[in-house]
C-alpha positions as CSV (number, residue, x, y, z in Angstrom):
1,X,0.0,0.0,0.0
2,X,0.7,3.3,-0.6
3,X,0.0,7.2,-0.1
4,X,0.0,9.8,-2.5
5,X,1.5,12.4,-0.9
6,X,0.0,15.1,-3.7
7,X,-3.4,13.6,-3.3
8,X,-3.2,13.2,0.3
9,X,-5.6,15.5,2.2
10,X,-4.4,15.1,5.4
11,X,-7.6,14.6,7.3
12,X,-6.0,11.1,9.7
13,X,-9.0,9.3,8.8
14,X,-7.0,6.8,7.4
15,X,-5.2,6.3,10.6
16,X,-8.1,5.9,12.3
17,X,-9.8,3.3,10.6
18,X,-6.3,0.7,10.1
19,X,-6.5,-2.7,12.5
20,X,-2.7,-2.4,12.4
21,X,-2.2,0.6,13.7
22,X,0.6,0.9,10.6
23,X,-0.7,3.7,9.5
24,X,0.9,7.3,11.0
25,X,1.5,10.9,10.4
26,X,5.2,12.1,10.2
27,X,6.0,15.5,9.5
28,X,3.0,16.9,7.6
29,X,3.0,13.6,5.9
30,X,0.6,10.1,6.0
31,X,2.8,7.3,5.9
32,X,2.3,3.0,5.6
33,X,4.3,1.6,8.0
34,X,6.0,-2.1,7.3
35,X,3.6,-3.3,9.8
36,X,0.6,-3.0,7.3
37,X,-0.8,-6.1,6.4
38,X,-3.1,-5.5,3.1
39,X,-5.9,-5.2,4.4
40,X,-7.0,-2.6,2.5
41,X,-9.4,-1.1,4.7
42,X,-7.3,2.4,4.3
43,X,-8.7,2.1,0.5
44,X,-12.1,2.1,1.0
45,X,-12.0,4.7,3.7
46,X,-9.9,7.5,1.9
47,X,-12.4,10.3,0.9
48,X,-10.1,11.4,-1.1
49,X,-9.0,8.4,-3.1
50,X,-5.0,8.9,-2.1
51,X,-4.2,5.5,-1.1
52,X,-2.9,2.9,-3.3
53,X,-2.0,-0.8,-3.9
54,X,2.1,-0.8,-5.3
């Protein structure tokens, strides 16, 4: 998985919503940790459509 940094609207939704807790914000910036497991539940929830499979 990954995040579109230019599409990204920062609104931590995403890191709400992931089981994993792999999802986290690092200096104005949404990143997928190594601990994701493809889950994909970050996809469906992204309002803005930012998240992606590789």
């Amino acid at each position: 998985m990954k995040i579109d940094s230019d599409e990204c609207a920062l609104c931590d939704i995403c890191l709400k919503f992931c089981p994993e807790n792999a999802i986290i914000k690092k200096r104005f910036k949404i990143v997928i940790t190594d601990d994701c497991t493809d889950c994909k539940k970050c996809l469906d929830i992204c309002p803005v459509g930012a998240i992606h499979t590789e």
